[in-house]
C-alpha positions in Angstrom: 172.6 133.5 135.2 174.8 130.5 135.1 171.9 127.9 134.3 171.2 130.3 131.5 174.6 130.4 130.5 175.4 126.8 130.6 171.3 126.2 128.4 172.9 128.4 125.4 176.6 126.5 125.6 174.5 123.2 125.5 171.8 124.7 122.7 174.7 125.9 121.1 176.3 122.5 121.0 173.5 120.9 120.2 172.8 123.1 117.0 176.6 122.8 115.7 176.3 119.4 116.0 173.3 119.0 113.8 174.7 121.5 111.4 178.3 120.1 111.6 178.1 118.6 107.8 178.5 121.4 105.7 178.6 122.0 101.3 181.6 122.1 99.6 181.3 125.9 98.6 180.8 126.9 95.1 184.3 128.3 94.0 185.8 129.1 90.7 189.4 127.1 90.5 191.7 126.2 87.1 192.7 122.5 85.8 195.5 122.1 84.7 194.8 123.2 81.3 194.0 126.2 82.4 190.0 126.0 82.1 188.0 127.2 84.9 186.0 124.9 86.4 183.6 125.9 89.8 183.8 123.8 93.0 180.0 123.0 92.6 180.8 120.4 89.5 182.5 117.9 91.6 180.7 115.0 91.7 181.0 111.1 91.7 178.1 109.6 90.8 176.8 109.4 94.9 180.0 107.8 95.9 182.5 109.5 98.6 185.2 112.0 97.6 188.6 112.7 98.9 189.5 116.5 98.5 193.3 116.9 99.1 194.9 120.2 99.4 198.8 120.5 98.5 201.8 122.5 97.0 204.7 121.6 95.8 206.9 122.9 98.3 205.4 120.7 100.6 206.8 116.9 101.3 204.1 115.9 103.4 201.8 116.8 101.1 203.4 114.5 98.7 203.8 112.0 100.8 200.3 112.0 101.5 199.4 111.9 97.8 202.2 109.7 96.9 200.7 106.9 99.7 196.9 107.6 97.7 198.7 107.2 95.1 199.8 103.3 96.1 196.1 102.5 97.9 193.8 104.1 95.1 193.4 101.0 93.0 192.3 98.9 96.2 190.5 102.2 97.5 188.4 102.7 94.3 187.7 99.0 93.9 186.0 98.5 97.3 184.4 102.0 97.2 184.2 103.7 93.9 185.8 106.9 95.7 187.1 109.4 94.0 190.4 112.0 94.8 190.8 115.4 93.9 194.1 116.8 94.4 193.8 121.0 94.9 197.4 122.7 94.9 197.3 126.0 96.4 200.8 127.1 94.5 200.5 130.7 93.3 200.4 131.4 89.8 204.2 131.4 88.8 204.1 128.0 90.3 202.0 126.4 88.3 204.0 125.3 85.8 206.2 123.0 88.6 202.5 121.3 89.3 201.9 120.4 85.8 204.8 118.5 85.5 204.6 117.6 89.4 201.8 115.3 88.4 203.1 114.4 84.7 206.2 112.8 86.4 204.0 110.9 89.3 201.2 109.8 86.9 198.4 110.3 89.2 195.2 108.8 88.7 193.5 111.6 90.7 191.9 114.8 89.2 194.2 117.6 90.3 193.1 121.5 90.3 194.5 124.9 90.8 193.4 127.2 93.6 196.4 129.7 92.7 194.5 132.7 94.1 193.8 130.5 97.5 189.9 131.0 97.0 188.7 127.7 97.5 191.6 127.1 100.3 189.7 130.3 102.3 186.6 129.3 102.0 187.2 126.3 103.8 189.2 127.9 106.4 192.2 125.8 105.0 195.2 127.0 107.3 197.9 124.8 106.5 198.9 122.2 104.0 198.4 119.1 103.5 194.8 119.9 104.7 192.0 116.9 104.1 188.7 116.6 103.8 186.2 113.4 102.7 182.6 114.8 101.0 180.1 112.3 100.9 177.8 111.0 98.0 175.6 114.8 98.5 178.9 116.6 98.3 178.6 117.5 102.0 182.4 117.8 104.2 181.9 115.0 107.0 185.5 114.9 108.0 188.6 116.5 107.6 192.2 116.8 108.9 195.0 118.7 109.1 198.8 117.4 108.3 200.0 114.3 107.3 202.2 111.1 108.9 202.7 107.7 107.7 199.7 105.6 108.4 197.2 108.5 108.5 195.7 107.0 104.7 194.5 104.4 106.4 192.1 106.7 108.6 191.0 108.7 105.8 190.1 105.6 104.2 188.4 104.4 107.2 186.0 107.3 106.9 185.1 106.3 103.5 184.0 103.2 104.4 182.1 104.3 107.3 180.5 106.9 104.5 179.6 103.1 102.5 177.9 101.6 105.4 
């Protein structure tokens, strides 16, 4: 019974392992505009993506973003990456994230997920809450919370992603 036991653990393993890249889910979320837009339509062109999800209310969110913010002209010129910035405020919120991002002139695309769709369907607990996509729009990394110096090991995984 044990061998048995520890063969499925293992075979279990084995098959996460394999399957441990997943899709970025096909979700309906807003822009800023207030268009709809689906999860599905993200692309860059076969270069690595940075998915960021944020609120207002939270300062190591921003300081996340706001530390993007600084390396994204370096970032994008060695690897053509691009950031999405997804703010899970509810709708009566919105309004602060629209001119959130006016005031810190982001370069980023930033989205809506006001009815937390896209944030549960990527088991997103807490915020900030990262992920990097590769060029086929599959998840091969993520990470929860933020502290100074952590950029520099997201960007790390996009250049293993450019290798």
């Amino acid at each position: 019974m044990k061998k048995f036991v520890l063969t499925l653990i293992v075979g279990c393993l084995f098959i996460g392992g394999i399957h441990s890249q997943k899709k970025l889910p096909d979700v309906t979320i807003k822009t800023l505009s207030g268009e709809t837009i689906s999860s599905k339509d993200f692309f860059n062109n076969g270069k690595p993506i940075i998915i960021s999800f944020w609120a207002t209310w939270c300062k190591p969110c921003l300081n996340e973003l706001s530390s993007f913010n600084d390396e994204f002209e370096d970032w994008y010129e060695e690897t053509g990456l691009k950031i999405i910035a997804i703010s899970v405020d509810d709708t009566r919120a919105s309004a602060r994230v629209k001119s959130l991002v006016s005031g810190k002139d982001w370069p980023f695309e930033v989205y809506l997920d006001q009815n937390q769709n896209l944030k549960r369907a990527l088991n997103v607990v807490n915020v900030p809450h990262t992920f990097v996509l590769n060029g086929n729009g599959e998840i091969v990394w993520e990470h929860t919370s933020y502290n100074p110096g952590n950029e520099e090991e997201v960007i790390e995984q996009v250049r293993r992603l450019m290798k």
